[in-house]
C-alpha positions in Angstrom: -3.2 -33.6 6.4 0.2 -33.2 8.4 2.9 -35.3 8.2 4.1 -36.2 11.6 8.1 -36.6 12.1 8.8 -39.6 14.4 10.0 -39.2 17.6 13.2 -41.3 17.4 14.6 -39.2 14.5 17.0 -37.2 15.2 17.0 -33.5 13.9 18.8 -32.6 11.1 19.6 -29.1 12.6 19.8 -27.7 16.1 20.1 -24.3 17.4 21.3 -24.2 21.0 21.4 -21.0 23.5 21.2 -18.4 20.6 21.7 -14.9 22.1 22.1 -11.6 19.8 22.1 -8.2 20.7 22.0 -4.7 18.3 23.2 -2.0 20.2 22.7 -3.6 23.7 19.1 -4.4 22.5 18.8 -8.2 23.0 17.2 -9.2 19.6 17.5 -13.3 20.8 17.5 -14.4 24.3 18.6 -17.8 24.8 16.8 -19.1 22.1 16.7 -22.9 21.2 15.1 -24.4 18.2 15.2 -28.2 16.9 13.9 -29.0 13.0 14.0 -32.3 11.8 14.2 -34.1 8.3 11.6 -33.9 5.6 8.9 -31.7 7.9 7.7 -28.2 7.4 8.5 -26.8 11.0 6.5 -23.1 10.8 8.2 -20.3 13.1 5.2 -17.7 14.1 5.8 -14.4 15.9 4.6 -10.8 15.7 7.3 -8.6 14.0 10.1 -8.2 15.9 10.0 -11.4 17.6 13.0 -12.7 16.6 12.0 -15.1 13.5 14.0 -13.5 11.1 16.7 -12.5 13.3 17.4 -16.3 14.2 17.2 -17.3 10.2 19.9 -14.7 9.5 22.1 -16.4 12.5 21.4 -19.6 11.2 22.3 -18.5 7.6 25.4 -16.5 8.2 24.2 -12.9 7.6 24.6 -12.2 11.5 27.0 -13.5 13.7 25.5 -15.1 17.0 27.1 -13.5 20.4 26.6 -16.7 22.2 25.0 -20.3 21.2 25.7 -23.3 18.5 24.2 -24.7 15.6 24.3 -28.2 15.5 23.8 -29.9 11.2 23.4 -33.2 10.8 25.3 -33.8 14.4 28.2 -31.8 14.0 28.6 -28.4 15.1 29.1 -25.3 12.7 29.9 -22.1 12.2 28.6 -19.8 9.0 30.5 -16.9 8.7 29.0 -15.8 5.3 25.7 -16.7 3.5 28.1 -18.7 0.6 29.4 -20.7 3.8 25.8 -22.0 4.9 24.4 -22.9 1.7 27.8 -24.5 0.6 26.5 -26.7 4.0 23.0 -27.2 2.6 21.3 -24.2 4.0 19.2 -22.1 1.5 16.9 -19.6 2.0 14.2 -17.4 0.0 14.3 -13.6 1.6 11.0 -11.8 1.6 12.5 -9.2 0.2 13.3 -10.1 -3.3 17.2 -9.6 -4.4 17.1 -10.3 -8.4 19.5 -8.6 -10.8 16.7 -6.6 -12.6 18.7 -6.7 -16.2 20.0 -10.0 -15.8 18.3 -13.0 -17.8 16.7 -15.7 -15.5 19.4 -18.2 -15.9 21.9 -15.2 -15.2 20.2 -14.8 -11.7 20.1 -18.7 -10.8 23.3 -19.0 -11.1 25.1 -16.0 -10.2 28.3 -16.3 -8.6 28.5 -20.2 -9.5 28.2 -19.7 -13.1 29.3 -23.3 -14.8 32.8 -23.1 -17.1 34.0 -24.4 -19.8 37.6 -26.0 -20.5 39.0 -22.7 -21.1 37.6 -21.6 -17.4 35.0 -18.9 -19.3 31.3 -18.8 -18.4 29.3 -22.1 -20.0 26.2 -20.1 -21.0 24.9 -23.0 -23.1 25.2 -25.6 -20.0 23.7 -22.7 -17.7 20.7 -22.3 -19.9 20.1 -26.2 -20.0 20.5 -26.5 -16.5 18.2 -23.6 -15.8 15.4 -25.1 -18.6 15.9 -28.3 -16.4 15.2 -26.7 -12.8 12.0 -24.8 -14.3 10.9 -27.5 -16.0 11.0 -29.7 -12.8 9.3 -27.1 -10.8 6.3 -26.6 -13.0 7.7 -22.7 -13.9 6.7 -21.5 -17.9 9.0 -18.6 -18.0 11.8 -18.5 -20.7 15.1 -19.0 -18.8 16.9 -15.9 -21.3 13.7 -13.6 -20.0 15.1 -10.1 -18.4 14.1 -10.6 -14.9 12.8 -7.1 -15.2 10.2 -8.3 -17.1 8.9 -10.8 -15.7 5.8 -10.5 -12.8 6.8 -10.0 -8.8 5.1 -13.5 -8.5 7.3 -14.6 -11.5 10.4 -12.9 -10.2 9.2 -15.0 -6.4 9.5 -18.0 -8.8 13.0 -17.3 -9.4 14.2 -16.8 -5.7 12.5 -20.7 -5.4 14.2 -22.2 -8.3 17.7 -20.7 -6.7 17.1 -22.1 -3.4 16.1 -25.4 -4.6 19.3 -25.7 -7.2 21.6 -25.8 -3.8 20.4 -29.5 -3.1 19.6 -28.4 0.2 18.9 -30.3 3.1 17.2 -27.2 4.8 15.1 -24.6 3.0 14.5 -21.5 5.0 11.3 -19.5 3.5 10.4 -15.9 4.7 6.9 -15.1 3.8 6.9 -17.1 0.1 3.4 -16.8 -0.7 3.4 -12.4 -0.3 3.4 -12.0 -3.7 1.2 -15.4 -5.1 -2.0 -15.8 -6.6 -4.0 -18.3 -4.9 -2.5 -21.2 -7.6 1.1 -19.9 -7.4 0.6 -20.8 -3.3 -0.9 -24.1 -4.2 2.1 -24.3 -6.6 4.4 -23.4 -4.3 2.7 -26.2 -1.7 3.3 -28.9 -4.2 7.1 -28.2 -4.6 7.1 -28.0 -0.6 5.6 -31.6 0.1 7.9 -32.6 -3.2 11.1 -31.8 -1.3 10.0 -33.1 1.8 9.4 -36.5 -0.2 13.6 -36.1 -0.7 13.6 -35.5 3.3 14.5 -31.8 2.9 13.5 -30.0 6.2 11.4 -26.7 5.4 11.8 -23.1 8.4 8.2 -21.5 7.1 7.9 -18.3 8.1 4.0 -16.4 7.8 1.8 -14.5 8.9 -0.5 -15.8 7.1 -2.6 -18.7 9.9 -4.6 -20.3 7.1 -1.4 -21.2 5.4 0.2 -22.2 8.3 -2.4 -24.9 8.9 -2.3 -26.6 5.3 1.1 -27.1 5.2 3.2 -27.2 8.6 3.9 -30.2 10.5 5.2 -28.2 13.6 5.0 -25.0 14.6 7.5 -22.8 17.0 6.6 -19.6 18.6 8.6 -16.6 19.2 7.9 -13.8 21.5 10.0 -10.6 22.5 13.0 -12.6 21.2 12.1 -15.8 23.1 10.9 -19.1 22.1 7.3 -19.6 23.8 6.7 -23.3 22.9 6.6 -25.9 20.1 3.6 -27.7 19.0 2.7 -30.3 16.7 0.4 -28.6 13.9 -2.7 -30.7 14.7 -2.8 -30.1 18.1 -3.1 -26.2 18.2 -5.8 -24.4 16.4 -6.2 -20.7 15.0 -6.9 -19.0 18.5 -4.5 -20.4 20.4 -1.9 -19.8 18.1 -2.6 -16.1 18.4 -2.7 -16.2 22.0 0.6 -17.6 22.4 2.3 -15.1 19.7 1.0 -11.8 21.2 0.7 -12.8 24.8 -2.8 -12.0 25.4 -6.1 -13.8 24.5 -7.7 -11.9 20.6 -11.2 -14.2 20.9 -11.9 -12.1 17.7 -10.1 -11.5 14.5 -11.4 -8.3 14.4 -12.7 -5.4 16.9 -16.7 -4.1 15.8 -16.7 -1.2 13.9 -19.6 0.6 15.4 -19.6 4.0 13.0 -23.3 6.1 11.9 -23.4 5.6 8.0 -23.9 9.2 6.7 -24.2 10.6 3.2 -22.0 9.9 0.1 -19.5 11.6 0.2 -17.2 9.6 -3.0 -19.3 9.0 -5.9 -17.0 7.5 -8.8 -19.1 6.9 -12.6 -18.1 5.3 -15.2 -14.3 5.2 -15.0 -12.5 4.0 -17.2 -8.6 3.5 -17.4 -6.4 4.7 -20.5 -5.1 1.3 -20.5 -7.0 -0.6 -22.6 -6.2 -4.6 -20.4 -6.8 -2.5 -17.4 -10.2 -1.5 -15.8 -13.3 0.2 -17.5 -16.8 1.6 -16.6 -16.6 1.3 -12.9 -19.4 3.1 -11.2 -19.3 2.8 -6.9 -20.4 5.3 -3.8 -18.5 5.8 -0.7 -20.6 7.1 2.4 -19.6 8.8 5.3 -18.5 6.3 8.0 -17.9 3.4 6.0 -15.7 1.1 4.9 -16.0 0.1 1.8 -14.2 -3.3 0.8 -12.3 -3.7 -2.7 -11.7 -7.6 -3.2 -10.7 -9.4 -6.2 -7.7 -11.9 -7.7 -4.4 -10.9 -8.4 -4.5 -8.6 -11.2 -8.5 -7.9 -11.4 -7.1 -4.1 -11.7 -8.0 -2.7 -8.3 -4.7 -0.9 -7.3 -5.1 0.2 -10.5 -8.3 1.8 -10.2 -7.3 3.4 -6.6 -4.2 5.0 -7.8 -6.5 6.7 -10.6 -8.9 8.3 -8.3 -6.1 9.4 -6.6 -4.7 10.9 -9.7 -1.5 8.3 -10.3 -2.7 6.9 -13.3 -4.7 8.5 -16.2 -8.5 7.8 -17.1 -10.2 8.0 -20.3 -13.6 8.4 -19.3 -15.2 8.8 -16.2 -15.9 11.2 -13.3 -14.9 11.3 -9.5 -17.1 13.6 -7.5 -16.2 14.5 -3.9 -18.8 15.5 -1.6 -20.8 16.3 -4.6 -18.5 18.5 -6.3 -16.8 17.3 -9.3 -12.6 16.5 -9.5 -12.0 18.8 -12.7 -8.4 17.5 -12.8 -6.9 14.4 -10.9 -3.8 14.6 -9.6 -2.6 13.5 -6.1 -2.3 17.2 -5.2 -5.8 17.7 -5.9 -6.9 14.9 -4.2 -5.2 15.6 -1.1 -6.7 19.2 -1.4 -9.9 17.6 -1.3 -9.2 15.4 1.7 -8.0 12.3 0.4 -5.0 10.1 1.5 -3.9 7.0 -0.4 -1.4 4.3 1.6 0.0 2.4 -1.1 0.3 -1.1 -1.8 4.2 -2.0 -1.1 4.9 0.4 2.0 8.4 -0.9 0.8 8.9 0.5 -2.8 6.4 3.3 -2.9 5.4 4.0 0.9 8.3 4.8 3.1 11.9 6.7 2.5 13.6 4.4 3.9 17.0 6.2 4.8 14.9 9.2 6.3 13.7 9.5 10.0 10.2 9.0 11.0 9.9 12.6 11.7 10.2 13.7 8.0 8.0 10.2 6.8 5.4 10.9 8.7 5.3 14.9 7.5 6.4 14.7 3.9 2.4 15.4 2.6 1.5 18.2 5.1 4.5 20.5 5.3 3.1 23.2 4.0 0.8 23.4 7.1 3.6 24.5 8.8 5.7 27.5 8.0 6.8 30.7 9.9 5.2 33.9 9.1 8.1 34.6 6.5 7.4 30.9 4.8 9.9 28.9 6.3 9.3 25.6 8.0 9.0 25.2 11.4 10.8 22.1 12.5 9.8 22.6 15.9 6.2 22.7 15.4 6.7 20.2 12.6 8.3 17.9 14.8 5.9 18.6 17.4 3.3 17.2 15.4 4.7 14.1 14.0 5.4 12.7 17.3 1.8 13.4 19.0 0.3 11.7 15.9 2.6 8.7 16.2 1.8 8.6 20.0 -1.6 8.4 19.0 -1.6 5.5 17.1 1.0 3.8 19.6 4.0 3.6 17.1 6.6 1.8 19.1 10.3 3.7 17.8 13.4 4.2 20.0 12.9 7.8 18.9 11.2 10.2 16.0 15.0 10.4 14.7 15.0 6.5 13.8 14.9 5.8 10.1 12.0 4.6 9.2 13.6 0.8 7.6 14.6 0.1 11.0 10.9 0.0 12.2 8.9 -3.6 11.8 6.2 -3.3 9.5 3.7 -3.3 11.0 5.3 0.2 12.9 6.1 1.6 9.4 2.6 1.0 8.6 1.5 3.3 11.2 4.1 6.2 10.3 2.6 5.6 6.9 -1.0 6.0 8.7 0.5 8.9 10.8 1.8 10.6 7.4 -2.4 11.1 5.9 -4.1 11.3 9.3 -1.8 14.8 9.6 -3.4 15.9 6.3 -7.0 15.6 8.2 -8.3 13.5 5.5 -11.8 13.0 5.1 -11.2 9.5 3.2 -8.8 7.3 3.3 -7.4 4.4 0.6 -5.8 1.9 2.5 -4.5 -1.0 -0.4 -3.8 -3.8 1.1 -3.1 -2.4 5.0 -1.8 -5.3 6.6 0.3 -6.9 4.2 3.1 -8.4 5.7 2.0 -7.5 9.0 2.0 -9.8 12.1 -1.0 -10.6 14.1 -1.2 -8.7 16.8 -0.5 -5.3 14.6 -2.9 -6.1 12.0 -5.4 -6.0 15.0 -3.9 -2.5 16.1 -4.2 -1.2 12.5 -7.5 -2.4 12.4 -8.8 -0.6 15.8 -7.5 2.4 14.1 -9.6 2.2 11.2 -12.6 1.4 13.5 -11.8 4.3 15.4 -11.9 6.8 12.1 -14.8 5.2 10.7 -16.3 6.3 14.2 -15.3 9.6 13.7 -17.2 9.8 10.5 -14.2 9.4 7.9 -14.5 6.9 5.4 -12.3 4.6 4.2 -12.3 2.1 1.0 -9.6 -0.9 2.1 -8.1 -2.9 -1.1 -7.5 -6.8 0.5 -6.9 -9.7 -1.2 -7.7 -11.9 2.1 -11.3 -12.7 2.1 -11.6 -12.7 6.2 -9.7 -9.0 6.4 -12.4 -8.2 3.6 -15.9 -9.7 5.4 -14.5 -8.9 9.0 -13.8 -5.4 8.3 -16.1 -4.0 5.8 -19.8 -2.6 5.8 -19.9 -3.3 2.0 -17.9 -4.9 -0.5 -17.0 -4.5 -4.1 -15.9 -7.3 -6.4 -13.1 -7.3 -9.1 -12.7 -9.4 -12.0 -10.2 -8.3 -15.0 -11.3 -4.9 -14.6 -14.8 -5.0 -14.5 -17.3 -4.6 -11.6 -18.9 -8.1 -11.3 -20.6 -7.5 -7.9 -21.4 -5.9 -4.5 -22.1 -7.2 -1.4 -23.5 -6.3 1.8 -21.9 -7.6 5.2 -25.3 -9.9 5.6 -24.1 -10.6 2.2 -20.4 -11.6 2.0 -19.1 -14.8 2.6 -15.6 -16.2 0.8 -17.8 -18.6 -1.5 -20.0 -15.6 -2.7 -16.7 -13.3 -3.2 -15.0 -15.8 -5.0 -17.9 -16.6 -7.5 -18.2 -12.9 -8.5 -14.1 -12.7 -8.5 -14.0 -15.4 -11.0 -17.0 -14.5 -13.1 -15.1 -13.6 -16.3 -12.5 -15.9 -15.6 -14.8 -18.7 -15.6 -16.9 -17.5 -18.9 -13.3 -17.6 -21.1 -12.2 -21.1 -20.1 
């Protein structure tokens, strides 16, 4: 149910005429935006519509080339990050900025450590203050833990606590829930309606509609830089939205994957990881043309699992058979011998280089394809390549010269996709392909895999969102703590169904 902010109260910030440009590219264009107190005011767009842009202006990271910002009726001016939360202004990044060998409390507090009389660093006071926070927001972790140690959803935990120690009046959140369990989000949910109780105003930025729908009050739209509209959250539904952030009517989520199921052509028995809390005796096919779903909860082990048929990770037991002949030794080389690419999970941390150009991302895998007669690479021909492949799948880049971070993900994604498809796979891993992705390019990536699947490749697609799994896949394998609880057909699959077998073990041990 969504709170509904009354008309006569006034907003609690205002951003008026917001332009920005990056070299002469005009990022913002006159862009106006009103949140007021104690609401969760959602801000959609496909990637590279702005959203984050106008956060960073609002929270002092970029400086605005023309416009004000207007906080509790008086106007201001952020030159620095420090400057807008010293105003109230806080904000969790979707990228996650921890000191990895600093303690929790270390982290919360860095750069405003509390002293003592002699003006040296109060580490009791900080750990009591810390306990305090974590205790208030429902978070079990020990405030001296390394944050090294602790989970990515943990670590998420962390960036919450610190934006929530500010006392702010507005909480900016970029894509919170892309590293939650299903709980953690309804966690995360409870602490959001908590601090709208206090009358703090909450920017939610996802992709994500279904979470957009439990929790906003309001939602803005941002297109091409632009603002598009703003809507109360109960008077726009799931299609609409869509329509309004890519500019064109999507009446399906997903396109039909019309491919000619052929023979196997992955047969996987009885793997089993060397890690004993990892998976064990997992037995599936993969057929030509198909796409094979992999669903399951947050650790169920199925990256896990992909990264050992791909040769990342050792096995103990077990057998991976390619078109009938067996893998005598995993590795990624031999799988990619044997025509199979992996697209990892985090495009971030283990897909892209992110300070090389899109020429050398997309070839890194298939140079060898490409020498002169006296074995030297052939950057022409190379290069050549690269870009007809990107063309192909519609990357949108200034040029093949741009480094790759400066692409929105859903355009590193295809580079990524770019990077196998030159390798002439015959199957393809794709874990978790549109994570982080907006919209309107989750619907591009998944035409491409349509289009494969057409061409008789096959692909096995890790998701941990249920309507990416049943509107995409021809089958469907279930996770739960490693084990194989179930398969599905598409007849078969529904979210109840998946859930069930995705909680099997779960629900035996409690």
């Amino acid at each position: 149910m969504h709170r509904t902010a009354m008309e006569d109260t006034n907003p609690i910030l205002e951003m008026i005429g917001v332009s920005k440009r990056f070299s002469g590219v005009l990022a913002l264009d006159d862009v106006s935006f009103r949140v007021k107190p104690g609401t969760v005011h959602a801000l959609m767009g496909e990637n590279g519509a702005g959203k984050s842009t106008l956060m960073k202006c609002l929270f002092g990271i970029y400086q605005m080339d023309a416009g004000k910002i207007i906080l509790k009726g008086k106007e201001c001016h952020f030159n620095s990050a420090a400057s807008a939360m010293h105003a109230g202004v806080s904000m969790i990044h979707q990228e996650l900025s921890n000191v990895p060998e600093r303690s929790v409390a270390q982290n919360l507090w860095l750069g405003r450590e509390p002293l003592n009389a002699m003006r040296l660093i109060d580490h009791k006071k900080m750990f009591e203050y810390t306990r305090t926070l974590l205790q208030s927001l429902k978070y079990e972790f020990d405030p001296g833990a390394r944050m090294s140690g602790l989970s990515i959803s943990q670590q998420q935990g962390c960036e919450i606590a610190r934006a929530v120690s500010y006392n702010a009046s507005i909480v900016v959140m970029d894509e919170p829930t892309s590293s939650l369990t299903e709980n953690e989000v309804a966690h995360l949910f409870d602490i959001i309606r908590d601090l709208q109780d206090k009358g703090v105003a909450i920017i939610y930025i996802s992709h994500k509609m279904e979470e957009i729908f439990k929790i906003a009050d309001v939602v803005t739209v941002m297109r091409d830089g632009r603002v598009i509209g703003t809507y109360p959250a109960a008077e726009i539904d799931h299609n609409k939205l869509i329509s309004l952030m890519v500019g064109r009517d999507i009446s399906h989520r997903f396109p039909p994957v019309e491919s000619v199921i052929g023979d196997v052509c992955l047969r996987v028995k009885n793997l089993t990881s060397t890690n004993p809390h990892s998976f064990r005796d997992i037995s599936f096919e993969l057929r030509q043309g198909e796409i094979l779903g992999l669903g399951g909860l947050v650790g169920a082990q199925r990256t896990e699992l992909v990264e050992s048929i791909f040769g990342i990770r050792a096995l103990s037991s077990g057998e991976v058979r390619v078109n009938g002949e067996p893998l005598k030794k995993l590795s990624p080389l031999n799988a990619i011998k044997s025509g199979i690419g992996l697209v990892t999970e985090d495009r971030r941390s283990t897909g892209i280089f992110p300070l090389l150009d899109i020429t050398v991302n997309t070839t890194i895998p298939s140079q060898g394809n490409y020498k002169t007669k006296i074995g030297l690479l052939d950057h022409k021909r190379l290069s050549e390549a690269a870009k007809s492949q990107n063309e192909q799948l519609r990357t949108k880049t200034p040029s093949m010269s741009t480094l790759i971070q400066n692409l929105s993900g859903g355009n590193q994604q295809k580079v990524i996709l770019s990077r196998w498809l030159m390798t002439l796979p015959n199957i393809l891993i794709m874990d978790e392909p549109t994570r982080g992705i907006d919209v309107g390019a989750k619907y591009e990536i998944y035409t491409i895999m349509a289009e494969l699947v057409k061409q008789g490749k096959s692909i096995i697609m890790v998701s941990s969102e249920m309507p990416e799994l049943i509107g995409m896949s021809h089958r469907i394998l279930v996770l739960c703590e490693g084990r194989l609880t179930g398969v599905l057909t598409k007849e078969e699959a529904d979210q109840e169904t998946i859930m069930r077998y995705a909680t099997k073990f779960i629900k035996e041990f409690v």
